[in-house]
N, C-alpha and C positions, 0 to 999 in steps of 0.2 A: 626555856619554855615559858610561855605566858601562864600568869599567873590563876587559877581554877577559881573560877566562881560556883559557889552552889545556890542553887535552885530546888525551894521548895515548893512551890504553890503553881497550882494547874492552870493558875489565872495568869502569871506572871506574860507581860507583855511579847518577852522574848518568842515564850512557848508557844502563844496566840500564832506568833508570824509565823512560828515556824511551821506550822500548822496548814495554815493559809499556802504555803510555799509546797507542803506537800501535796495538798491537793491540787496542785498548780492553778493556785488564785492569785499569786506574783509576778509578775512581768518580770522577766530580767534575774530569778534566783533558780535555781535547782538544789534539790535534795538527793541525797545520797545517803544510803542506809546499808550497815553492816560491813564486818571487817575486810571481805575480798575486795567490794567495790570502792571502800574510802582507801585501802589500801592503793588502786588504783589510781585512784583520783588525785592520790598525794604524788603519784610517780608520774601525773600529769601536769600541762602548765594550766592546770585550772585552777584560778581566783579564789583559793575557799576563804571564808570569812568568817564562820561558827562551827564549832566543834560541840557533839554534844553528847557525855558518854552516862552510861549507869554507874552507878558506888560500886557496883560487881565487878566492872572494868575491869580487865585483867593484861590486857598487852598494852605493854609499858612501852613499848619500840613506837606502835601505831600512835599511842595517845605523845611521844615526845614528837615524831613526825607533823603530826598538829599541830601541837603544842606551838611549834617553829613558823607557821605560817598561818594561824588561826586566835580567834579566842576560843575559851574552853568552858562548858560550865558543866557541872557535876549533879548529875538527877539520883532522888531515890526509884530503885526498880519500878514500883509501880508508877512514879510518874514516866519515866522516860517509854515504858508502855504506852500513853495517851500520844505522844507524838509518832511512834513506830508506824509505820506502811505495812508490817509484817506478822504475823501470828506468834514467832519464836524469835524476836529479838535478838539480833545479836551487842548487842549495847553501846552504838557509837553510831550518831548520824552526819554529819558534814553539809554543810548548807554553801553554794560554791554560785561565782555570777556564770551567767548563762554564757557560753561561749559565739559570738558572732564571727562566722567565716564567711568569705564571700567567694565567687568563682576565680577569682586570681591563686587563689591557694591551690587550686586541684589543678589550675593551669598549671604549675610549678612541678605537678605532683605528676604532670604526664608523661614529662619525660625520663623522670629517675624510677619512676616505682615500678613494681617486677609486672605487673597488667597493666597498658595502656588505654583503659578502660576506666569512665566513668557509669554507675547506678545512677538511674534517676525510677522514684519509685513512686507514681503517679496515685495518690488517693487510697494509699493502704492504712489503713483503720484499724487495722487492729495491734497494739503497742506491741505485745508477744514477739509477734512477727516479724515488727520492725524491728527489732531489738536483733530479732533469731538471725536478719539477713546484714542488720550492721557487722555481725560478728563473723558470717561466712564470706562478707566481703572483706575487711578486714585479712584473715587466714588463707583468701586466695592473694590479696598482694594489690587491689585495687588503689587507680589514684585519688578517688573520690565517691562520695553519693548527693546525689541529689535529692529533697522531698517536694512533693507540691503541695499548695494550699488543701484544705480539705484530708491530709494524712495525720496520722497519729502523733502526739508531739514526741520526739524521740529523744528526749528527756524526761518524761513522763519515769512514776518509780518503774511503773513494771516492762518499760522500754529497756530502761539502763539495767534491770538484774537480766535478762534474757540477753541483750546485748555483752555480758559479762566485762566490761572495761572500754569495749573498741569503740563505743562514741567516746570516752574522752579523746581516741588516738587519731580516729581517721577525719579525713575533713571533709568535712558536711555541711551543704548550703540546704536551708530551710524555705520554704512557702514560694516557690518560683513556678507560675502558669507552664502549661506542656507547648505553647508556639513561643512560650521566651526560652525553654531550653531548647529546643529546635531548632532556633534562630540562632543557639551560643554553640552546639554542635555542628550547625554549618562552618562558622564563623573560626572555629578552631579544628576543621577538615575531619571531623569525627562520623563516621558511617553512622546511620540511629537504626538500631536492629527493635524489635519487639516480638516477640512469644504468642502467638495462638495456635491452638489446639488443632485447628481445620490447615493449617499452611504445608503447603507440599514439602518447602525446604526445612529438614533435619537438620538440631544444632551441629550434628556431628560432621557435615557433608560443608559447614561454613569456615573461613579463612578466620580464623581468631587473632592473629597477628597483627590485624590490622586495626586502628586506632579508632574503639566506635565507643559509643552513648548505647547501654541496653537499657529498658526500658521495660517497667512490670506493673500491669494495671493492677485494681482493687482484684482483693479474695475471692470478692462478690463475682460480680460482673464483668471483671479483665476492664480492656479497655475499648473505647467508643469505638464505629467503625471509623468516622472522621479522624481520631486520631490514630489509628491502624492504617487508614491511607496515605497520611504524610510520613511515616515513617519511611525509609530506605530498603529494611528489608524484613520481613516475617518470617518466623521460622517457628519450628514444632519442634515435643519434645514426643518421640514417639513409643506409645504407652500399649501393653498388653491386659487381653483378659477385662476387655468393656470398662479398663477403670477411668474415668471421665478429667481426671485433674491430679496434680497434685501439690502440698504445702507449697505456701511461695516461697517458704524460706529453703527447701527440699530442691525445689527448682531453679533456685539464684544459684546454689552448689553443684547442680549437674553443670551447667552453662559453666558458671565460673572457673572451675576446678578442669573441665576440657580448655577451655581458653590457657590456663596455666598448665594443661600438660603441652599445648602448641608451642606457646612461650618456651617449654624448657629443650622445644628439639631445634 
């Protein structure tokens, strides 16, 4: 295990960055806070580079797992509080480099993964969310997600606790326009489906089998008509009792999870 440095002063340079990195003021760093997700993160191949725990520290397994691929430094409670994202600390943050995946990876991933399906998740804004549908895409078995520019960074702290692990796992292409993923689901024979409220065709009435690009606009607004027109094919998710909409993370989970009960017949 490398060797523990302590840290006392709230000035100390380190603390500054790491600081910066949590509010994502760093190009190229992500943070990660609390035992379930650094636990994660060490059972991924991600880059971590700073370990940062409280004197309270108490799991000796998580802080030797660091230890092994990190440097360490050692805060009194109340300092490691001024870096925390969190109200109840749990006393270990992990500062890790930001992963770059490209679209050759989800190519790889179309063929072996139990969905033939990739996410692309056009201008959703709100991290929760994104976090909430990396994770129920993830648990249906998808080969990939896509985000476009203008979406929430899905690294962001409160992407990665709502995502609970599954952005370290699943592979994720960032900030790609909605006619370049359109252009790269032609080009790798992917059907492009997309979700509005008004569309006659029912997810449940569609072939999920077949190897497409779904596609989910903002919380707000869904998505343009222009971009509803080049899509393949529109479909509803058919709601009772005047209720107008629902969660998008709620909604990637009906689709999805039909999709993978098609798969399993």
């Amino acid at each position: 295990m490398n060797r523990l440095q302590k840290i006392t002063s709230r000035d100390n340079p380190s603390l500054v960055k790491v600081r910066k990195i949590r509010d994502g003021k760093v190009p190229g760093k992500i943070f990660v806070e609390g035992q379930r997700l650094a636990a994660e993160a060490l059972r991924s191949r991600l880059t971590i580079t700073d370990c940062f725990v409280a004197e309270e520290f108490r799991n000796r397994e998580l802080l030797r797992e660091a230890g092994e691929r990190s440097r360490i430094s050692e805060l009194p409670e109340k300092l490691f509080h001024s870096i925390a994202d969190t109200q109840s600390p749990q006393g270990i943050v992990l500062i890790a480099e930001r992963p770059q995946c490209t679209p050759a990876a989800i190519e790889g991933s179309l063929t072996s993964s139990h969905l033939p399906m990739v996410l692309y998740l056009s201008e959703i804004n709100n991290p929760s969310n994104i976090g909430a549908v990396l994770r129920t895409a993830e648990a249906a078995g998808v080969a990939g997600v896509i985000t476009s520019r203008r979406s929430a960074d899905i690294y962001s702290t409160k992407a990665l606790r709502s995502a609970m692990g599954a952005t370290f796992r699943l592979s994720v292409v960032e900030n790609i326009f909605f006619d370049d993923v359109l252009k790269w689901a032609g080009d790798h024979e992917l059907i492009t489906t997309a979700t509005i409220a008004t569309a006659e065709l029912s997810y449940a009435e569609l072939n999920w089998k077949r190897p497409r690009l779904l596609i989910f606009g903002s919380e707000a607004h869904g998505l343009s008509i222009n971009h509803l027109e080049a899509v393949t094919e529109r479909i509803s998710i058919p709601l009772e009792n005047d209720v107008e909409s629902l969660n998008l993370a709620v909604s990637a989970g009906i689709l999805l999870f039909e999709a993978k009960r098609q798969a399993r017949t």
